[in-house]
Backbone as CSV, one residue per row, in Angstrom:
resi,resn,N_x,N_y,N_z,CA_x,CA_y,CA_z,C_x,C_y,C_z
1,UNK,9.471,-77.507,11.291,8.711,-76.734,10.331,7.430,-76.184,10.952
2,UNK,6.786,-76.549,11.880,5.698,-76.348,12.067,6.101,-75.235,13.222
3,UNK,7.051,-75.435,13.988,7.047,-74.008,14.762,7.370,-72.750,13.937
4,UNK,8.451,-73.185,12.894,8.153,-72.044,12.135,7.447,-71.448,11.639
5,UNK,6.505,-72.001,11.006,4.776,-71.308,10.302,3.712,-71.182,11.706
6,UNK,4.121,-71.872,12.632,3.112,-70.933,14.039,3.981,-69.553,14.384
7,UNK,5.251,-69.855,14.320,6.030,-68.498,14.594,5.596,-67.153,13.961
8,UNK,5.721,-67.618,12.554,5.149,-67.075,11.320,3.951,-65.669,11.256
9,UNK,2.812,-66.968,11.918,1.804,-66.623,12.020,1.430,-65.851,13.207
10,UNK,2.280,-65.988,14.657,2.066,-65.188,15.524,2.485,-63.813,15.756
11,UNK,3.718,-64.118,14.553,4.211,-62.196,13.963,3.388,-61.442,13.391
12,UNK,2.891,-62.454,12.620,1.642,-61.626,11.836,0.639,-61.022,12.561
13,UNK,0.273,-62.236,13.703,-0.866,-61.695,14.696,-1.182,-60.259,15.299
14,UNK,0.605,-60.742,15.778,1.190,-59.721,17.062,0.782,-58.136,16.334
15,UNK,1.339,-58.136,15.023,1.207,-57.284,14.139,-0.203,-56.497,13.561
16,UNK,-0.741,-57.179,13.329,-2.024,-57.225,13.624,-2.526,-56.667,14.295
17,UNK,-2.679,-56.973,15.668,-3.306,-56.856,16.748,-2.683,-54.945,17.035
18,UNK,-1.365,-55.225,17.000,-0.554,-53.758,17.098,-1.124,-52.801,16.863
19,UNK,-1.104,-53.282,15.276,-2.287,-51.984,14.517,-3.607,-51.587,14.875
20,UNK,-4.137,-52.829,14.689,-5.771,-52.253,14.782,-6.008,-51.643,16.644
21,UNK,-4.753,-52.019,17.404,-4.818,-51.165,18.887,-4.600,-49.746,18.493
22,UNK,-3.924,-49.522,17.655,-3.365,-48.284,17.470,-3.737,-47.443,16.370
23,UNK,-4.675,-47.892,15.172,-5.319,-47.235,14.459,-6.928,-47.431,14.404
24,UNK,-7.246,-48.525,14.525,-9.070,-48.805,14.638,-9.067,-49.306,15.547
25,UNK,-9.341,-48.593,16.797,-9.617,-48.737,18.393,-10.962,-47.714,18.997
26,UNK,-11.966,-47.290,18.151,-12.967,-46.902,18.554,-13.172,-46.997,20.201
27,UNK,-12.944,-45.561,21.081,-13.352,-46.173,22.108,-12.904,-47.173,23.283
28,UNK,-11.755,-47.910,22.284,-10.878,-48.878,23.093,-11.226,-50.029,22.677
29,UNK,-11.829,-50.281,21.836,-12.532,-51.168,21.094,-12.205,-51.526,20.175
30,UNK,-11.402,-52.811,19.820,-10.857,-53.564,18.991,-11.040,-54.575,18.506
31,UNK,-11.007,-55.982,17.135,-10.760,-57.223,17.277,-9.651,-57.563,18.200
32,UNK,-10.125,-58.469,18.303,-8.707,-59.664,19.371,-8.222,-60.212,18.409
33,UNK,-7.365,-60.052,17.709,-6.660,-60.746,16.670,-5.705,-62.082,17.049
34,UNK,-5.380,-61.825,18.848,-4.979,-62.933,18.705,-5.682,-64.165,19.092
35,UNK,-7.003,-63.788,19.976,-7.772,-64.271,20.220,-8.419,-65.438,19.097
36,UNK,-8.627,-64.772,18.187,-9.300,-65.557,16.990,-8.131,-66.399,16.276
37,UNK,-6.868,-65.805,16.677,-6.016,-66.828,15.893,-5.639,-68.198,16.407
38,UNK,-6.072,-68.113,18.251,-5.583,-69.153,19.123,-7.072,-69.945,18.710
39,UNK,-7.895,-69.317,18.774,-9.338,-70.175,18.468,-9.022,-70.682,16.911
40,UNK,-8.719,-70.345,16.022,-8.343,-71.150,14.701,-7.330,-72.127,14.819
41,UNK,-6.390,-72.123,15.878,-5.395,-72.611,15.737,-5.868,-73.853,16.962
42,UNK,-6.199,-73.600,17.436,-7.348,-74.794,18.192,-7.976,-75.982,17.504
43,UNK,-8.831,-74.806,16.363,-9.635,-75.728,15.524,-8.433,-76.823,14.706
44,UNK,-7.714,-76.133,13.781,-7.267,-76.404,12.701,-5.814,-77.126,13.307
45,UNK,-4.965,-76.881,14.250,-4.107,-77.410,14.861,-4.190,-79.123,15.516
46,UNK,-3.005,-79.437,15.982,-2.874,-80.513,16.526,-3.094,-80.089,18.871
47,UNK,-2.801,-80.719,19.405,-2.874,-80.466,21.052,-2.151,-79.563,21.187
48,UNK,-0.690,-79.861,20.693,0.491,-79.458,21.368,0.521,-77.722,20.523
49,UNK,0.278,-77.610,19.451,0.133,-76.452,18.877,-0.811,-75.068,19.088
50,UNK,-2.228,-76.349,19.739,-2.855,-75.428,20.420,-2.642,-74.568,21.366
51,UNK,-2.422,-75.636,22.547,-2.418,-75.036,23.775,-1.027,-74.550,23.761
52,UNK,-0.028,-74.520,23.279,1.572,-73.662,23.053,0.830,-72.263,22.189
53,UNK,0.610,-72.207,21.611,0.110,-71.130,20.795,-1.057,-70.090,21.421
54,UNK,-2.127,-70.732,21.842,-3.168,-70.066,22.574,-1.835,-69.552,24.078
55,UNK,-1.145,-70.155,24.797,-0.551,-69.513,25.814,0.559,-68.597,25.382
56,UNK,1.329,-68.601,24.183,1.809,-66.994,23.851,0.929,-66.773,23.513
57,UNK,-0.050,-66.672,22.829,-1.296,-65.327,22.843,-1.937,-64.482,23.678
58,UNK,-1.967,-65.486,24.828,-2.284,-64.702,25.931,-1.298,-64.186,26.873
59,UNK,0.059,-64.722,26.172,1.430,-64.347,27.212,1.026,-62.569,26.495
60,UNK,1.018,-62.233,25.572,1.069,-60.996,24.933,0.931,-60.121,25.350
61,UNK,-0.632,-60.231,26.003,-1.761,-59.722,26.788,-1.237,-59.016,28.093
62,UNK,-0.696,-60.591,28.408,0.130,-60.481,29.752,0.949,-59.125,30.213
63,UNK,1.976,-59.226,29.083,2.854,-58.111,28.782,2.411,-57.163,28.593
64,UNK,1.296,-56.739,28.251,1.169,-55.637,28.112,-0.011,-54.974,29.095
65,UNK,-0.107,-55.707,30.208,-1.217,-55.473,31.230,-0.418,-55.272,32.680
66,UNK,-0.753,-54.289,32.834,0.178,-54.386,34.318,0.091,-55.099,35.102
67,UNK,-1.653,-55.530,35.486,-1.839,-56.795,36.788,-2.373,-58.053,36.007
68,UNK,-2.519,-58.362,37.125,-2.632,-60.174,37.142,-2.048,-60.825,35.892
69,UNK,-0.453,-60.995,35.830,0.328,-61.629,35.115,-0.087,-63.097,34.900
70,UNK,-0.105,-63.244,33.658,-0.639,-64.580,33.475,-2.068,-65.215,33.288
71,UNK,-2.863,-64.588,33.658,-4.005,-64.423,33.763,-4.564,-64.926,32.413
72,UNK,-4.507,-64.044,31.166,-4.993,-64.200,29.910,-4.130,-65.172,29.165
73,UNK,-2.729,-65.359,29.797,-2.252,-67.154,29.344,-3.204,-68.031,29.908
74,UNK,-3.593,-68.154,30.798,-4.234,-69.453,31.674,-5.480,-69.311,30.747
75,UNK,-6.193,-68.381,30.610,-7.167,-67.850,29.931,-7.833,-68.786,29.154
76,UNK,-6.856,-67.679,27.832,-6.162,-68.230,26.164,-6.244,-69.690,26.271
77,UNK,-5.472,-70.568,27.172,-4.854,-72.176,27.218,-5.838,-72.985,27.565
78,UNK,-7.039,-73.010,28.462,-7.982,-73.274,28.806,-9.450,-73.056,28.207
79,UNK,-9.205,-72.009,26.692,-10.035,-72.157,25.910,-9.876,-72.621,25.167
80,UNK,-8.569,-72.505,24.585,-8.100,-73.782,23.523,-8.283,-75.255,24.111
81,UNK,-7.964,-75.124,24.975,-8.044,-76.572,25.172,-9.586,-77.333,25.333
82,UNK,-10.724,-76.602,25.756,-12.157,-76.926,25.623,-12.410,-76.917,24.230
83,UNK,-11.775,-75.978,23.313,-12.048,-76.143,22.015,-11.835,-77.364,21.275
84,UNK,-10.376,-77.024,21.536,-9.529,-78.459,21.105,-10.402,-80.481,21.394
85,UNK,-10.955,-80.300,22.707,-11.668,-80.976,23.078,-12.830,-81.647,22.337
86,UNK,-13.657,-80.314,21.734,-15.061,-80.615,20.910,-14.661,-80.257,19.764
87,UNK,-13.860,-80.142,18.888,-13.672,-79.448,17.866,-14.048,-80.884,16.978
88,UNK,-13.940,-82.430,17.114,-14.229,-83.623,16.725,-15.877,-83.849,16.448
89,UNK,-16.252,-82.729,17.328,-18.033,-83.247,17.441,-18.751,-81.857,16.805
90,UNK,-17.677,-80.986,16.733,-18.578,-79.870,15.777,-18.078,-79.405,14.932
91,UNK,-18.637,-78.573,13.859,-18.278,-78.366,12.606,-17.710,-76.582,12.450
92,UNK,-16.935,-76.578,11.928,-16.395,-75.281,12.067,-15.972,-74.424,10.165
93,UNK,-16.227,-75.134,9.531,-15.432,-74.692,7.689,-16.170,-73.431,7.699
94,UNK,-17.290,-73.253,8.014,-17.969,-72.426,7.469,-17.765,-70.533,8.249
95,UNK,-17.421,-69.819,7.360,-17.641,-68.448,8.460,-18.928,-68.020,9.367
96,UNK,-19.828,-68.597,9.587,-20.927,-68.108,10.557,-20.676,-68.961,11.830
97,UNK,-20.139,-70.703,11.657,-19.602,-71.091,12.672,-18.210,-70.609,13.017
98,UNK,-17.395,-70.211,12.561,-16.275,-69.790,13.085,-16.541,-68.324,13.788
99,UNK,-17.126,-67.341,13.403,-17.686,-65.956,13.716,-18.720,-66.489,15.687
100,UNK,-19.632,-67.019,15.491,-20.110,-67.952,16.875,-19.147,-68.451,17.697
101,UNK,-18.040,-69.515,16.994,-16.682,-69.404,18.090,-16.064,-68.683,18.716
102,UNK,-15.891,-67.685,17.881,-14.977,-66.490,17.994,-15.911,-65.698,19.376
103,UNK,-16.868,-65.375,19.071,-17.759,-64.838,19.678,-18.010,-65.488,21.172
104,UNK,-18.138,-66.315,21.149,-18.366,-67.668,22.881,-16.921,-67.479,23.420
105,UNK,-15.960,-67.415,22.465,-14.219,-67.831,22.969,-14.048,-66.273,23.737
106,UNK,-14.533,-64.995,23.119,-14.412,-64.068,23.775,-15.059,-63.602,24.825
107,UNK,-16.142,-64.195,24.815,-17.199,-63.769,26.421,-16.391,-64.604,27.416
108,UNK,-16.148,-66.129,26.836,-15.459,-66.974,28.306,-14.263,-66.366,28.922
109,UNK,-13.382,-65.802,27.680,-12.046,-65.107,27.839,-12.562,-64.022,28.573
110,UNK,-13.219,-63.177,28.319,-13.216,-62.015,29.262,-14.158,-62.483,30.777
111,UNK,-15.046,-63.683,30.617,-15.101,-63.656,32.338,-14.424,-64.327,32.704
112,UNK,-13.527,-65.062,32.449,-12.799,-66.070,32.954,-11.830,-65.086,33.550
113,UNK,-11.256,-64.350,32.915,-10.194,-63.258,33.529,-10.135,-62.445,34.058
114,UNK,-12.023,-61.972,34.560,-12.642,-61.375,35.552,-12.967,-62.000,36.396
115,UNK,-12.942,-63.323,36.706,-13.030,-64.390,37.986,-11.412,-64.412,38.366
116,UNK,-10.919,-64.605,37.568,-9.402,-64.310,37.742,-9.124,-63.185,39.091
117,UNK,-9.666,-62.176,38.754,-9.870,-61.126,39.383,-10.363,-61.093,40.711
118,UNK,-11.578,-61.276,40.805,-11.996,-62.063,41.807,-11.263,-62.479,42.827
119,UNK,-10.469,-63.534,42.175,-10.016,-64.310,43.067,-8.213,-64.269,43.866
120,UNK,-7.788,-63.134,42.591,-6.459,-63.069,42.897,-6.105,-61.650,43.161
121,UNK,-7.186,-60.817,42.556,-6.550,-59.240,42.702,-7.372,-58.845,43.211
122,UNK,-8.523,-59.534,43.989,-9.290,-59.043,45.198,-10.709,-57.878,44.893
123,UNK,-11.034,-57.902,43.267,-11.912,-57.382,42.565,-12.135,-57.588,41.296
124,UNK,-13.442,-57.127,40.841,-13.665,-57.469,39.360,-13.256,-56.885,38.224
125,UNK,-12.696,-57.263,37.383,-11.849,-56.463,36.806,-12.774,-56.160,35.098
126,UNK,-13.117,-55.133,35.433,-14.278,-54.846,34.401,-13.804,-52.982,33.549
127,UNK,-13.599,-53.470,32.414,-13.670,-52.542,31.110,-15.065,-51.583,30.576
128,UNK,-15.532,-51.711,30.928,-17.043,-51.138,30.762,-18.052,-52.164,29.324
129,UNK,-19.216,-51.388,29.245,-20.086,-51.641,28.533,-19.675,-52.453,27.046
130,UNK,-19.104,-50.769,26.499,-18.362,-51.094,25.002,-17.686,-51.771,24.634
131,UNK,-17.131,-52.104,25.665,-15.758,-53.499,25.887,-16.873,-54.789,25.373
132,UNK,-17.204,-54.714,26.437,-18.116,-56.187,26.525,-19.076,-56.665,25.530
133,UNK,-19.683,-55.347,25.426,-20.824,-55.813,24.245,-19.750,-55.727,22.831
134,UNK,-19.283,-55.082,22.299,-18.825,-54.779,21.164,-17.266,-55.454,20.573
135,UNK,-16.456,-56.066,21.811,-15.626,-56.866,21.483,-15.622,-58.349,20.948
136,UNK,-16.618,-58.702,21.249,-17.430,-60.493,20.539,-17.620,-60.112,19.770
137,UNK,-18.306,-58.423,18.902,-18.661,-58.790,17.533,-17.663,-58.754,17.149
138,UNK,-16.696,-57.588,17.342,-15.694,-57.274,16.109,-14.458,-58.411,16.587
139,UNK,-14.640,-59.383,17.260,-13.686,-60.314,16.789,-14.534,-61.587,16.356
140,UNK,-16.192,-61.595,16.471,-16.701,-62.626,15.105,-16.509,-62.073,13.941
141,UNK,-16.130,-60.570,13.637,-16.748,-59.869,12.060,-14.848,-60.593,11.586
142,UNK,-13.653,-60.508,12.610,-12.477,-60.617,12.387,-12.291,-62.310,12.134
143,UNK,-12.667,-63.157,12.365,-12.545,-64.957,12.634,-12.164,-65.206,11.344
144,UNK,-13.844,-65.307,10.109,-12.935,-65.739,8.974,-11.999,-65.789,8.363
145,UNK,-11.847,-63.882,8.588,-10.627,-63.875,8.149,-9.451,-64.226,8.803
146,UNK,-9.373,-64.386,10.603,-7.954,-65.245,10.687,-7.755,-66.500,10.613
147,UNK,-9.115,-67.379,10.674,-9.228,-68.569,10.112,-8.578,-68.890,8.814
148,UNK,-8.675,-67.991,7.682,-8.189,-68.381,5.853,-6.757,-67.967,6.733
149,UNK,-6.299,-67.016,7.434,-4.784,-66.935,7.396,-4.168,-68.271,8.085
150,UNK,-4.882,-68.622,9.479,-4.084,-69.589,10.152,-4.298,-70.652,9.356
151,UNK,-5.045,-71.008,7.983,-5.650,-72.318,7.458,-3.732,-72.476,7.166
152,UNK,-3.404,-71.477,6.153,-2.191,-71.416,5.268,-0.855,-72.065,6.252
153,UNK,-1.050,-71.173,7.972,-0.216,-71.199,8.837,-0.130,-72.644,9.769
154,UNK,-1.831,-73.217,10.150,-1.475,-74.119,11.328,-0.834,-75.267,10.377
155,UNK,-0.324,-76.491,11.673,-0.452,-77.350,11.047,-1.450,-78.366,11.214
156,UNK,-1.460,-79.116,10.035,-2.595,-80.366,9.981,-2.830,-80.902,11.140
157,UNK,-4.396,-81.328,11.492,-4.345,-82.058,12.701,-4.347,-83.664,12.293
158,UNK,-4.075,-84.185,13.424,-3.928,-85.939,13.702,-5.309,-86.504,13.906
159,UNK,-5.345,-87.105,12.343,-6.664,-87.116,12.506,-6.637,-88.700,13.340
160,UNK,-5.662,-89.357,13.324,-5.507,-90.698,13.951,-6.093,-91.071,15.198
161,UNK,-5.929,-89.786,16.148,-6.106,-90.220,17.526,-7.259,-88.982,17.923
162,UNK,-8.866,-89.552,17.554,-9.951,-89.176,18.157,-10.211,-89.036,19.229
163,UNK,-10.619,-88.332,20.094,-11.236,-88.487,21.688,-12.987,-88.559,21.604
């Protein structure tokens, strides 16, 4: 059951994300829809849901980027999983903390995948200005709202086994 309602929810994403590339892209400038959904699904998820979920999100990416394959999986999986990590010691219900997540999850995501760069495709792999500055907001202004969707979608976490 539970892959089904992550399945669910990553159609929706995918969908999502589709659109607002293809109709509200100011510039090239979009929410990360799936971005914010792997960061909800971090929060609100169990390990195994996370980091499976955050790595098709960034498999997506993948696909649809000509270089450095994989890149925004390793990404995606490695922010969930720091999330996943502290998500016990900080508080997230509220939309101004989830919008701040969203916001940190996308600066690390985009340098992390410009060190990526760096290191594997032999340069920095940089989008310009508008990219950078303007993609953290409009995927904090996007969080709450994929937060209330993935609430419906993830599943419950274990609250049994604390780190």
């Amino acid at each position: 059951m539970t892959f089904i309602r992550l399945a669910a929810l990553y159609v929706l994403c995918v969908a999502a994300q589709w659109w607002l590339g293809a109709h509200l892209s100011p510039g090239g400038v979009t929410a990360n829809v799936l971005l914010d959904a792997a960061v909800a699904v971090a929060v609100l998820g169990g390990p195994v849901a996370a980091h499976g979920f955050a790595f098709m999100c960034g498999l997506y990416f993948d696909f649809m980027s000509p270089r450095m394959f994989g890149g925004h999986a390793l990404a995606f999986t490695l922010m969930a999983r720091a999330i996943w990590f502290v998500r016990w010691r900080l508080d997230f219900p509220t939309p101004p903390s989830q919008m701040a997540l969203a916001a940190a999850a996308s600066v690390f995501a985009a340098a992390f995948h410009s060190l990526l760069g760096i290191v594997f495709a032999g340069g920095f792999i940089w989008r310009g200005w508008a990219f950078s500055v303007f993609t953290p907001v409009a995927n904090a202004v996007a969080a709450p709202f994929v937060f209330a969707l993935a609430a419906v979608f993830a599943p419950p976490p274990d609250k049994s086994r604390r780190r």
